[in-house]
Chimera marker file (.cmm) of the C-alpha trace (Angstrom):
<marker_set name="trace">
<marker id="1" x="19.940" y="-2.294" z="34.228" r="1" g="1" b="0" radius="0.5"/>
<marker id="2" x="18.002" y="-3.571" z="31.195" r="1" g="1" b="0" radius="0.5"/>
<marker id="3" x="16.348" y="-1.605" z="28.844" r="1" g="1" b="0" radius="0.5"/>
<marker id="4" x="13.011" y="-2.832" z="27.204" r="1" g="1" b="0" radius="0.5"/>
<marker id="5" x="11.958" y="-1.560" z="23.196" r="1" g="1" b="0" radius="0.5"/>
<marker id="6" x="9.691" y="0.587" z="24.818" r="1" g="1" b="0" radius="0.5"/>
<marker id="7" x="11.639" y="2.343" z="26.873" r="1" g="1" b="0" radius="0.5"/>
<marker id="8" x="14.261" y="3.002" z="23.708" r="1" g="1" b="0" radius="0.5"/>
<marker id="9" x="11.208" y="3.770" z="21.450" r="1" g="1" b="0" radius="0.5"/>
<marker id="10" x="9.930" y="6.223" z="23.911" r="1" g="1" b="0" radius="0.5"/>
<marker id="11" x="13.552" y="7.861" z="23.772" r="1" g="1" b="0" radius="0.5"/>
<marker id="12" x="13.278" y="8.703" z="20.355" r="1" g="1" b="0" radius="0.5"/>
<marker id="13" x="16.427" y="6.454" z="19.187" r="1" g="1" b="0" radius="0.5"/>
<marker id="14" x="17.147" y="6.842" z="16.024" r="1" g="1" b="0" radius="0.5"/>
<marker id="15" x="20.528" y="5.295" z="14.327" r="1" g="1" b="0" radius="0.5"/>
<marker id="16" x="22.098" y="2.156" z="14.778" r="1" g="1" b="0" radius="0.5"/>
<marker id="17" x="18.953" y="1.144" z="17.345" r="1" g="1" b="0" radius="0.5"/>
<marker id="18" x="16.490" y="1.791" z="14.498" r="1" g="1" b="0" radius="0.5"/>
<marker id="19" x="18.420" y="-0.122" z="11.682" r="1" g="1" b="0" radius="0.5"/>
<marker id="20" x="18.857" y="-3.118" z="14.171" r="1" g="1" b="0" radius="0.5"/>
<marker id="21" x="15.416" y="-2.599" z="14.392" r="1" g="1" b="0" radius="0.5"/>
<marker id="22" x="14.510" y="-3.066" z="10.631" r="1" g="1" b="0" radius="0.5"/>
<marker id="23" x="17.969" y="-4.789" z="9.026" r="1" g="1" b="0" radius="0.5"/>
<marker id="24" x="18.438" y="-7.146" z="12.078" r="1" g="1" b="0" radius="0.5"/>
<marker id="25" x="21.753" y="-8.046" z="13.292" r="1" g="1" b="0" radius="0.5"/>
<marker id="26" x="23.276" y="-8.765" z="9.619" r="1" g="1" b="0" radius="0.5"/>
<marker id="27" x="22.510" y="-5.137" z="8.239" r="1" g="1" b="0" radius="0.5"/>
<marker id="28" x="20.006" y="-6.726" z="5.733" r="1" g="1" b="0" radius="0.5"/>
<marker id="29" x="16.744" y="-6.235" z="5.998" r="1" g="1" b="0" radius="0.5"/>
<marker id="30" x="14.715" y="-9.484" z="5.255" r="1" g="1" b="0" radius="0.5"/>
<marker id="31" x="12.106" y="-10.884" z="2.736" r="1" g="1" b="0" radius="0.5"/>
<marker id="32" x="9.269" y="-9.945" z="4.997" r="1" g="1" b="0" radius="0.5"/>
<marker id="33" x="10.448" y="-6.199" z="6.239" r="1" g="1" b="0" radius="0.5"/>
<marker id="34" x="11.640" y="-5.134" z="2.395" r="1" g="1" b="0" radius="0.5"/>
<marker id="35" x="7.631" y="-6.787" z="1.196" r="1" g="1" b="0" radius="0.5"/>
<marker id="36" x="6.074" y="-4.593" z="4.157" r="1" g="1" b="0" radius="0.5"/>
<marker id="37" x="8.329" y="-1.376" z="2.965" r="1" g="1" b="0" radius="0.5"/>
<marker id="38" x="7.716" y="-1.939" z="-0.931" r="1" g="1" b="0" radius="0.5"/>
<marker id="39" x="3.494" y="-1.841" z="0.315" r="1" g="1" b="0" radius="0.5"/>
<marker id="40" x="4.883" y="0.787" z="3.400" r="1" g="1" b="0" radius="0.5"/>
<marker id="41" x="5.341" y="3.590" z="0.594" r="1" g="1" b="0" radius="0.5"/>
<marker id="42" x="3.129" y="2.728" z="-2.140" r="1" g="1" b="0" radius="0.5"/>
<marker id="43" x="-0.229" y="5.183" z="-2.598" r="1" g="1" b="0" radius="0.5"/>
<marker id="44" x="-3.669" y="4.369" z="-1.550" r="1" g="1" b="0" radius="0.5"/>
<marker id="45" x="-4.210" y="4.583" z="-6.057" r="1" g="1" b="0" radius="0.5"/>
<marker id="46" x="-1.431" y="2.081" z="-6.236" r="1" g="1" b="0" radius="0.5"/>
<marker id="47" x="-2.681" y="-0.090" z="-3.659" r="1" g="1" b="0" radius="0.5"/>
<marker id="48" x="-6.394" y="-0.193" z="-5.151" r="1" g="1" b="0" radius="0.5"/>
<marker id="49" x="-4.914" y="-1.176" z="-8.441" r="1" g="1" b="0" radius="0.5"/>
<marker id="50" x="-2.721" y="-4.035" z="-7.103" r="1" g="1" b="0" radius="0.5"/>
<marker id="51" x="-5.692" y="-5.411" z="-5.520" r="1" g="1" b="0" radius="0.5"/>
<marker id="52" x="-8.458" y="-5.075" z="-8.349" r="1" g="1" b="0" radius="0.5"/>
<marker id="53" x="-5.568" y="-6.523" z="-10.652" r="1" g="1" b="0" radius="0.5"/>
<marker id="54" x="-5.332" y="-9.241" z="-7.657" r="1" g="1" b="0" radius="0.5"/>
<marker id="55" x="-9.014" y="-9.885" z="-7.897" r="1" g="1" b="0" radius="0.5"/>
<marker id="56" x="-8.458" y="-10.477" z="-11.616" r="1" g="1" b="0" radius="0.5"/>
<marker id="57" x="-5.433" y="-12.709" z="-11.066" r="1" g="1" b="0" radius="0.5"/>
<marker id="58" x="-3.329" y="-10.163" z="-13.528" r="1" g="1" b="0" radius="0.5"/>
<marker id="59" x="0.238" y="-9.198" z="-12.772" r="1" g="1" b="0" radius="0.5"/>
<marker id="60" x="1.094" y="-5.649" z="-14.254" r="1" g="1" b="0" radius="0.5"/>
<marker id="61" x="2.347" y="-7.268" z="-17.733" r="1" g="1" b="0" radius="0.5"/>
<marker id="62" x="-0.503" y="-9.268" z="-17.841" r="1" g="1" b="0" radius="0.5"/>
<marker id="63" x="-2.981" y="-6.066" z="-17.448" r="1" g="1" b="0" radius="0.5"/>
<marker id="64" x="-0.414" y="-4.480" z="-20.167" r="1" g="1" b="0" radius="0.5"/>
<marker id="65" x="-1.116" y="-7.121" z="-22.892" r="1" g="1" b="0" radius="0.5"/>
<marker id="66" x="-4.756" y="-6.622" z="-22.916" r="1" g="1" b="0" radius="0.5"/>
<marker id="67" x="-6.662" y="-5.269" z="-25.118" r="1" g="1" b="0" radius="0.5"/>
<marker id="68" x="-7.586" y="-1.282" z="-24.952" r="1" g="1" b="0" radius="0.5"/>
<marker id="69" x="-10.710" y="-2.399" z="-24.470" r="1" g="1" b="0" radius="0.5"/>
<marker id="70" x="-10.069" y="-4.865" z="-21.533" r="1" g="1" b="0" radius="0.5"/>
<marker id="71" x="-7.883" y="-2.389" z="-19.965" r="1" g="1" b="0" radius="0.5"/>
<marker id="72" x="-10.523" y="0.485" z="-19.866" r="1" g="1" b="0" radius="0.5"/>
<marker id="73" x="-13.065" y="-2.330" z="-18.082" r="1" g="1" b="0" radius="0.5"/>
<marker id="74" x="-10.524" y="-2.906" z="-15.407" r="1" g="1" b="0" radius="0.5"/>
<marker id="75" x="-9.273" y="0.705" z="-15.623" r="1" g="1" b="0" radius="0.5"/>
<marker id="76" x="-13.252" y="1.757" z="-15.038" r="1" g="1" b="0" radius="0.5"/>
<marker id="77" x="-13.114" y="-0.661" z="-11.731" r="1" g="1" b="0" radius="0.5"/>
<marker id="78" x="-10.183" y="0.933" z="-10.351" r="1" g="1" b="0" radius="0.5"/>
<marker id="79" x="-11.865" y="4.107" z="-10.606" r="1" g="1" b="0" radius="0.5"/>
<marker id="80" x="-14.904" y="3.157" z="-9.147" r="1" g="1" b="0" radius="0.5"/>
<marker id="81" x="-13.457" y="1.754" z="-6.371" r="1" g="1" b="0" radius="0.5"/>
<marker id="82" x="-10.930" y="4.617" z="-5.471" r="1" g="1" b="0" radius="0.5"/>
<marker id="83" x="-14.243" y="6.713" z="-5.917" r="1" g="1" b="0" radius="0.5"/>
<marker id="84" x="-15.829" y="3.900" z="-2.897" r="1" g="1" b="0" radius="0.5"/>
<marker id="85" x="-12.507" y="4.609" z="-0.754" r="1" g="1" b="0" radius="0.5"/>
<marker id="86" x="-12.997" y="8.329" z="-0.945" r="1" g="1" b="0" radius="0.5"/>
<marker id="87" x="-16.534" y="8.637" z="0.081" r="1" g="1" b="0" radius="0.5"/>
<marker id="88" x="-16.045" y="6.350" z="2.856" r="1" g="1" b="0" radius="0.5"/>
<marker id="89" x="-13.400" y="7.974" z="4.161" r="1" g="1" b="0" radius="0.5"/>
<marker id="90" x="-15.383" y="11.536" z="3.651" r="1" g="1" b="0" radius="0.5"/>
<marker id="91" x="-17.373" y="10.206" z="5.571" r="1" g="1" b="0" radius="0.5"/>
<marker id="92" x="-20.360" y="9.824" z="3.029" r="1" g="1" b="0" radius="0.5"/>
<marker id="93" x="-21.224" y="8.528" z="-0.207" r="1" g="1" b="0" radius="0.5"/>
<marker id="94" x="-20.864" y="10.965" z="-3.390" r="1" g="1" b="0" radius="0.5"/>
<marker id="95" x="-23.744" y="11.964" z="-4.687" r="1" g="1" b="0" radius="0.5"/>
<marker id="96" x="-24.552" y="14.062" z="-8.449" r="1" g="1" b="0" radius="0.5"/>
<marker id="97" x="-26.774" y="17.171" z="-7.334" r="1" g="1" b="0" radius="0.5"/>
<marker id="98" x="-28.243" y="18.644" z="-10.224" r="1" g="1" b="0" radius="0.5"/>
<marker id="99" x="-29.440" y="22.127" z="-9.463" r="1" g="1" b="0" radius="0.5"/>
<link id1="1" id2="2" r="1" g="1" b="0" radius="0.2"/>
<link id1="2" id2="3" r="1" g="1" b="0" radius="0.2"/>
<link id1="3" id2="4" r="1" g="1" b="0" radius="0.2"/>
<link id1="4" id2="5" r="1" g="1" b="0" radius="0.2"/>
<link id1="5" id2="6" r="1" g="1" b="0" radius="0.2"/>
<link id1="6" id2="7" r="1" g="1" b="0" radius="0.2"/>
<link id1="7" id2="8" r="1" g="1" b="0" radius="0.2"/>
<link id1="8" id2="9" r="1" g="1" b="0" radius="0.2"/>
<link id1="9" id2="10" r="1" g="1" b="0" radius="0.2"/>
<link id1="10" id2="11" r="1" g="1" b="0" radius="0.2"/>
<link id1="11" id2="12" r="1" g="1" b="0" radius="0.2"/>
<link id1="12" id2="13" r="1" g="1" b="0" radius="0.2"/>
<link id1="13" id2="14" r="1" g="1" b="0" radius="0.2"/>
<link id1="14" id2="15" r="1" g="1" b="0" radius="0.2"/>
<link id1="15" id2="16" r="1" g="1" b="0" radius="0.2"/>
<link id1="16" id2="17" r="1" g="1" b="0" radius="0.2"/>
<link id1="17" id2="18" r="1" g="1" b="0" radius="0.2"/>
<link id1="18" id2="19" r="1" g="1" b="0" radius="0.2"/>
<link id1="19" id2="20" r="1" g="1" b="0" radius="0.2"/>
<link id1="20" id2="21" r="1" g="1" b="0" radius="0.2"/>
<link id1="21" id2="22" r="1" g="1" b="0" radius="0.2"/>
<link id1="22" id2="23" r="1" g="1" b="0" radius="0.2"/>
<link id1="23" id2="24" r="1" g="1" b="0" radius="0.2"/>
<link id1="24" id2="25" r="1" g="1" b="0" radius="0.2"/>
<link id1="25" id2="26" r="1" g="1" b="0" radius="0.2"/>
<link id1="26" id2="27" r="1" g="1" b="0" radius="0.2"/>
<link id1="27" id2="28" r="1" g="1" b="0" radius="0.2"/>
<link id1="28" id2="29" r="1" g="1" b="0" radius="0.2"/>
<link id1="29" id2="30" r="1" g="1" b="0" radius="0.2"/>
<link id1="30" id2="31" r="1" g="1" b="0" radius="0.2"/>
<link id1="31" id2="32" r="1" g="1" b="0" radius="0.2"/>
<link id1="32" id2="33" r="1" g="1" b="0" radius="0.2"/>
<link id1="33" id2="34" r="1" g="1" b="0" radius="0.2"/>
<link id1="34" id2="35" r="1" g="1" b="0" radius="0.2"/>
<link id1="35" id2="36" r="1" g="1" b="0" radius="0.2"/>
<link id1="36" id2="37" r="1" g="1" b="0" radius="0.2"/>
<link id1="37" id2="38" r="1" g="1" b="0" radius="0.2"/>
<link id1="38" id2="39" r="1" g="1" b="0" radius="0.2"/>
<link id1="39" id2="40" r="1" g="1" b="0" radius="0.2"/>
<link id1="40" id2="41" r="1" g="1" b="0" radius="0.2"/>
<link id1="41" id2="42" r="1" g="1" b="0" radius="0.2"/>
<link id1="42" id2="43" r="1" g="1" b="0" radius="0.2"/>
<link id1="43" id2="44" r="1" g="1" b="0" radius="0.2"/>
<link id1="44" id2="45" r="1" g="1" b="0" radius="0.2"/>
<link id1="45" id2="46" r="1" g="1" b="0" radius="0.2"/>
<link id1="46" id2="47" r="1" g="1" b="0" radius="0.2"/>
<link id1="47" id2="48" r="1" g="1" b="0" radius="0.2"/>
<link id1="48" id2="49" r="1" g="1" b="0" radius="0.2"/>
<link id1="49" id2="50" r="1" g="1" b="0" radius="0.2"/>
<link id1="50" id2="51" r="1" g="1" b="0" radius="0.2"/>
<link id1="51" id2="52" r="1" g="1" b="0" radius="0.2"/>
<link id1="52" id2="53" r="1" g="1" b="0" radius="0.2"/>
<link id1="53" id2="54" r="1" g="1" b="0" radius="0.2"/>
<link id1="54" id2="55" r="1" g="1" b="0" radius="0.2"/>
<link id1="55" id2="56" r="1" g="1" b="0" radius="0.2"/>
<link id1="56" id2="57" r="1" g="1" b="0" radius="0.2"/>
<link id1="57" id2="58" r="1" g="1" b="0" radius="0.2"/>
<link id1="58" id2="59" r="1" g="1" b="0" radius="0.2"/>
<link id1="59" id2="60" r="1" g="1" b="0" radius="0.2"/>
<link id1="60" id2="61" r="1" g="1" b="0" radius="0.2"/>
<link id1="61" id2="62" r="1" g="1" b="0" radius="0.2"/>
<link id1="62" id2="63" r="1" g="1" b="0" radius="0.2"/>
<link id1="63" id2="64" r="1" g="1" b="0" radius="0.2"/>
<link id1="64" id2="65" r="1" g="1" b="0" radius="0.2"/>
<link id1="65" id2="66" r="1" g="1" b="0" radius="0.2"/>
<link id1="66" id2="67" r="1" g="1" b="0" radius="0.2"/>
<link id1="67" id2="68" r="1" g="1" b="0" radius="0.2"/>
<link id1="68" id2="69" r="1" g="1" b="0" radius="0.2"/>
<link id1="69" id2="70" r="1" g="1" b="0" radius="0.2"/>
<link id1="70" id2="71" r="1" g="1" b="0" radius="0.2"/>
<link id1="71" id2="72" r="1" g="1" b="0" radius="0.2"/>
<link id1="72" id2="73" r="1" g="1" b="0" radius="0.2"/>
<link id1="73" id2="74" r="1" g="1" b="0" radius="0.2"/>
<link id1="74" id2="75" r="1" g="1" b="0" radius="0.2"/>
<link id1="75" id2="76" r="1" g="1" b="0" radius="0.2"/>
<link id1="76" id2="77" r="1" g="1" b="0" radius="0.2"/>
<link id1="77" id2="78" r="1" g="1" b="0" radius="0.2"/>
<link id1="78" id2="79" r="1" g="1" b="0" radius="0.2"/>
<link id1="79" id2="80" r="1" g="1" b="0" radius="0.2"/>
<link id1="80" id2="81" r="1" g="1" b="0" radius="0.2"/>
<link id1="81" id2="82" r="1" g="1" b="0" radius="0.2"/>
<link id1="82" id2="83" r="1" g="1" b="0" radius="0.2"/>
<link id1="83" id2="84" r="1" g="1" b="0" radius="0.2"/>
<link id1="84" id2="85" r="1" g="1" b="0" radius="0.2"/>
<link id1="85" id2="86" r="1" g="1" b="0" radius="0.2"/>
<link id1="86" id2="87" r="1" g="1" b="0" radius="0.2"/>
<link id1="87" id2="88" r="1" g="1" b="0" radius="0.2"/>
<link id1="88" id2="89" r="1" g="1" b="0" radius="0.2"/>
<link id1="89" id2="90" r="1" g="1" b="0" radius="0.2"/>
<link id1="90" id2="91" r="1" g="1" b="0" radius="0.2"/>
<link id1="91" id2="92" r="1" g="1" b="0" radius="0.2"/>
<link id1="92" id2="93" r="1" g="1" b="0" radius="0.2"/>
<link id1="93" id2="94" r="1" g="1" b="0" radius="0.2"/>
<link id1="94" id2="95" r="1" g="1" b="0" radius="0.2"/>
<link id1="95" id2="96" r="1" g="1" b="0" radius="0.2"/>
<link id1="96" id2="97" r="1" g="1" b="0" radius="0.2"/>
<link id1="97" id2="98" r="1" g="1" b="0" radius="0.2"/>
<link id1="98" id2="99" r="1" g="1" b="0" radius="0.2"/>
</marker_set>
């Protein structure tokens, strides 16, 4: 009798099963699973920084050795775009009413 992922996922297993599942057969997980947990549990903030720092080709240090005034531009982006997530995901765009 053989026993497909499915069926064990369907099961609930949780243990051994579900480290083999992420560590492998050495008890390590590998470059690709750790990379996918690191991004797994970051925010949605700290994933629209990485990737406006990305589109700048800046690493974290880098951003940190600007100038104040380089940092508030990119800062500024970050915020606009977390504002472009939100309203998207609202369902909408965000609009100033001014009564």
């Amino acid at each position: 009798m053989a026993f497909g992922i499915s069926a064990l996922a369907i099961g609930g297993v949780k243990g051994v099963a579900a480290t083999s599942a992420i560590h492998g057969a050495s008890g390590v997980a590998d470059d690709g699973t750790e990379a996918f947990l690191r991004e797994a549990h970051k925010t949605p903030a700290e994933r629209t920084k990485d990737a406006v720092l990305k589109r700048h080709n800046l690493t974290q240090d880098q951003f940190d050795a600007l100038s104040p005034e380089a940092q508030a531009g990119i800062r500024q982006e970050i915020e606009d775009e977390m504002r472009r997530k939100l309203g998207r995901a609202q369902g909408g765009a965000f609009a100033d009413v001014v009564v």
